[in-house]
C-alpha positions, 0 to 999 in steps of 0.5 A: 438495531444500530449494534446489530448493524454496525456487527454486520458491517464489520463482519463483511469487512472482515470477509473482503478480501478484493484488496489483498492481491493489490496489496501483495503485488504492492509488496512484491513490487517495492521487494524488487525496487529494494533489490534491483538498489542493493544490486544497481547502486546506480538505480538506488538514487532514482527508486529513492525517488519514485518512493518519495514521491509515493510517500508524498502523494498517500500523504496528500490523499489521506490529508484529503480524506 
């Protein structure tokens, strides 16, 4: 019955697709921070540091987790 379940679990998993658009709107995102840098050397600096402080910020969630 454990193996039945745990199947199940993953199936619905499989099918959940309520994160996909955050994602993509995460990779959109990031695409135009690295354009609006390639374009503004000036911007490049500060979207360096909004990435770090994003990097830092998973880092310590997953850590948590």
């Amino acid at each position: 019955m454990k193996k039945f379940t745990d199947t199940l679990l993953k199936l619905r998993i499989w099918k959940d697709t309520k994160g996909q658009d955050l994602i993509e709107y995460a990779l959109m995102a990031g695409f135009v921070a690295v354009a609006a840098g390639a374009i503004m050397p000036g911007v490049a600096t500060n979207i360096s540091k909004v990435f770090s402080k994003v990097s830092v910020s998973m880092s310590n969630a997953a850590n948590q987790g």
